[in-house]
C-alpha positions in Angstrom: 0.0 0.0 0.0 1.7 3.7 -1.3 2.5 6.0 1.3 -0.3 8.1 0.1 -2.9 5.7 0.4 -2.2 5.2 4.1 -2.1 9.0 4.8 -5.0 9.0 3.2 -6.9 6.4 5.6 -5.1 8.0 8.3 -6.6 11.2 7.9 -10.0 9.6 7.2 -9.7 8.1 10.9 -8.6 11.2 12.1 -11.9 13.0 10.9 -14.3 10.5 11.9 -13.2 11.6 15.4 -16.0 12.8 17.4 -15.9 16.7 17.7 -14.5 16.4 22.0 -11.7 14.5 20.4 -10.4 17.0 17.9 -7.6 18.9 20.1 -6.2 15.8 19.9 -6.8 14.6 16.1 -3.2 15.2 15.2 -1.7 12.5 17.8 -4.6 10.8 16.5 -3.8 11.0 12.8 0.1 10.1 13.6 -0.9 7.2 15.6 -3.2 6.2 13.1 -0.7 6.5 10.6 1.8 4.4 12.9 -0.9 1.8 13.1 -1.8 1.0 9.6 2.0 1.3 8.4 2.7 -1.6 10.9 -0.3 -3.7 10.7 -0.1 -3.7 7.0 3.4 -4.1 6.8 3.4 -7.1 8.2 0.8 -8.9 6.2 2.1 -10.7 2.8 0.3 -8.2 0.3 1.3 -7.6 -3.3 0.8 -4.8 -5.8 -1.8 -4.6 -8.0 0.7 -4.7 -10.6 2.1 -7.7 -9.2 -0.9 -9.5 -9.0 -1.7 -8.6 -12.6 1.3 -10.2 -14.1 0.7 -13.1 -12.0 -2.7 -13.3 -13.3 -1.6 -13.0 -16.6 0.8 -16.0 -16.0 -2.1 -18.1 -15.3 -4.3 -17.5 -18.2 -1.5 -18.2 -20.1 -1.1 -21.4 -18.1 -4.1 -22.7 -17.9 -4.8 -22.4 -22.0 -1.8 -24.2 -22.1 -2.9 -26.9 -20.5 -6.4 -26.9 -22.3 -4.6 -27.0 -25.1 -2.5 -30.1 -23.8 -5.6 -32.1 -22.4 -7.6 -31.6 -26.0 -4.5 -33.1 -27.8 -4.0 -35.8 -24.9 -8.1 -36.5 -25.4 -7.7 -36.5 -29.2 -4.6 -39.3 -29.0 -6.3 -41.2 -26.5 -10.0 -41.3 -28.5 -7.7 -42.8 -31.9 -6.8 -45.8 -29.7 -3.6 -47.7 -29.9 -1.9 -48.0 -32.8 -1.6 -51.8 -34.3 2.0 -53.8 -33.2 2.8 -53.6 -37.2 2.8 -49.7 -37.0 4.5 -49.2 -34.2 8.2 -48.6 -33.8 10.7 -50.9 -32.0 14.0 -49.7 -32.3 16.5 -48.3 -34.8 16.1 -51.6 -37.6 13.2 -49.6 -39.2 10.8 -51.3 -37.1 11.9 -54.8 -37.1 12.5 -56.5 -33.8 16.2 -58.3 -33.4 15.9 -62.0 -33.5 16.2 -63.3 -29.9 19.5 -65.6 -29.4 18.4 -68.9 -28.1 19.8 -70.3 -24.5 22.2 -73.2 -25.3 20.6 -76.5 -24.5 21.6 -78.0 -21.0 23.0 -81.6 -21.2 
């Protein structure tokens, strides 16, 4: 939260003071002031900006992964491809022939 924007609300709380309160509305204001700088520095806000880029970063995200999950859907609705088409190795497609234990005696 800006500087201004807590001098601000500050001054706000400062007015709302009933009218046998205002000799002291400037202690008031500055203790106010003192306040809301402290309580709010201590919570884990970001900037609007901040949260705008992050925001931004998700859209992107998530249409990303729409995009992922309608190709994954697509794949997955054209079933397995046969054995014959499939690929199995570097030989073109053709499995090695398996080498036969030797016999015991």
């Amino acid at each position: 939260m800006s500087k201004d924007t807590i001098d601000r609300l500050a001054q706000a709380l400062a007015d709302s003071v009933p009218q046998g309160l205002r000799s002291v509305r400037e202690d008031l204001e500055k203790n106010f002031r003192t306040i809301l700088k402290s309580g709010l520095g201590r919570l884990d806000l970001v900037t609007r900006e901040e949260f705008e880029v992050q925001e931004g970063v998700l859209r992107r995200t998530r249409a990303k992964l729409e995009a992922l999950e309608a190709r994954l859907a697509d794949i997955e609705a054209r079933g397995p491809k046969p054995a014959a088409a499939r690929k199995t190795g570097a030989a073109g497609g053709k499995k090695a022939p398996r080498k036969k234990a030797p016999k015991k005696a």
